[in-house]
C-alpha positions, 0 to 999 in steps of 0.5 A: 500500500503507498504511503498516499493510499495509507493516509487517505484511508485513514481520513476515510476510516476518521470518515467512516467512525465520524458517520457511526457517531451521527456525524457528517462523513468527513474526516482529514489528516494532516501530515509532515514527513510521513508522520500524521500530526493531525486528525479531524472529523467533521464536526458542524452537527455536534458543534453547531459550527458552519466552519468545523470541516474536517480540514479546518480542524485537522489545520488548527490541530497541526497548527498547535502540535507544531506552534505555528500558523505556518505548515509549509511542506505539509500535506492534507489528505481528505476523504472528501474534495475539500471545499472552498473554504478548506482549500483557502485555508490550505493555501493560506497555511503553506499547504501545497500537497492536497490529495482526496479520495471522494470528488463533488461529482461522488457526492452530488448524489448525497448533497454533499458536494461543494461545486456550485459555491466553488462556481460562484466563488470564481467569478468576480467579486462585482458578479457574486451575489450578496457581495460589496465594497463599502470603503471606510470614511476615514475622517480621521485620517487611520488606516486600518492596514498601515496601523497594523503595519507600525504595530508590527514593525514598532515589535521586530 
């Protein structure tokens, strides 16, 4: 068995337990030189929490294990296609290694499949429904970035 059919089946068998516990059928492990580091199941059901993917998860747990917002070099293994939201905070992580073993084509059927907002989401933002920019007034002349940046650089 390859070390990529060994993870993702442990993100599948995460997967396959999270559904016997009334959960969605997600699970995602990430892992650093061959080690797994993280495991996550879906949990928006049993917390309430539109955000608790199974990705998600697994990249705040790795980011504790390992003391950084940073996982460069690291790789996530998933059992579903991580949806937009996951793979945005893949990308924003460092992660550039994904791989998953069930597509949105397999999970239309269930009405589990994320293409429609991954559709919606590439289009530009003046074409996506419900979006705007609304510039701030800065009358007193601050800007929200730049005082981030002087706070920053006023530490280093």
């Amino acid at each position: 068995m390859s070390e990529i059919d060994s993870f993702l089946g442990e993100a599948i068998a995460l997967a396959f337990d999270n559904v016997e516990q009334g959960g969605r059928p997600f699970g995602a492990v990430v892992v650093k030189d061959g080690a797994i580091v993280a495991r996550a199941v879906n949990r928006m059901l049993a917390d309430n929490d539109p955000t608790a993917h199974a990705e998600l998860l697994a990249l705040r747990a790795a980011g504790k294990a390992l003391g950084s917002p940073r996982l460069d070099g690291l790789s996530v293994y998933a059992s579903g296609q991580p949806c937009p939201m996951c793979l945005a905070a893949m990308r924003m992580s460092g992660i550039k290694d994904i791989a998953f073993a069930y597509s949105n084509e397999d999970a239309e059927a269930f009405g589990l499949s994320t293409a429609a907002y991954a559709a919606e989401l590439s289009k530009p933002l003046d074409q996506q429904s419900g979006i705007r920019h609304c510039p701030p007034k800065a009358e007193d002349g601050r800007n929200l970035y730049q005082a981030w940046q002087a706070r920053a650089e006023s530490k280093s």
